[in-house]
N, C-alpha and C positions, 0 to 999 in steps of 0.2 A: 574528546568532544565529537570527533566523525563518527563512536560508535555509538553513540548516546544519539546522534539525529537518524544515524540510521534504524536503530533498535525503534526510535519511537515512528520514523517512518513506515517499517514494516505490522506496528501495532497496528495503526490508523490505516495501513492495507487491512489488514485482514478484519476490523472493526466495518469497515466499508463492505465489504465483501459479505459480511455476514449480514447487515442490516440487506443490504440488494438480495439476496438470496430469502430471506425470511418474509421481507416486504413486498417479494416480487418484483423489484425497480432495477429497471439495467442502468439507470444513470448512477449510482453509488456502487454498483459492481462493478462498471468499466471504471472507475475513478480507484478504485482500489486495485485493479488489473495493473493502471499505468502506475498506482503509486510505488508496486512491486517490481515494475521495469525499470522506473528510475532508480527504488534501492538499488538496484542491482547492478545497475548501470554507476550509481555513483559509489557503489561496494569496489568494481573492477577501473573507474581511472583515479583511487584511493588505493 
């Protein structure tokens, strides 16, 4: 179950990321910035 919300957490990063970059909008690239710190964060006290 922990890889299954991380896998789809790091989707909806880099979904974010690509729409801020394409759209120009820093509000959905930093939101996929931190969604990829939290993965990561909740990958390492996992």
């Amino acid at each position: 179950m922990k890889n299954i919300l991380l896998i789809i957490l790091v989707i909806i990063a880099i979904a974010m990321l690509i729409i801020g970059i394409f759209w120009k909008m820093v509000a959905p690239a930093l939101t996929g910035i931190g969604f990829i710190i939290i993965s990561i964060l909740f990958n390492k006290k996992h």
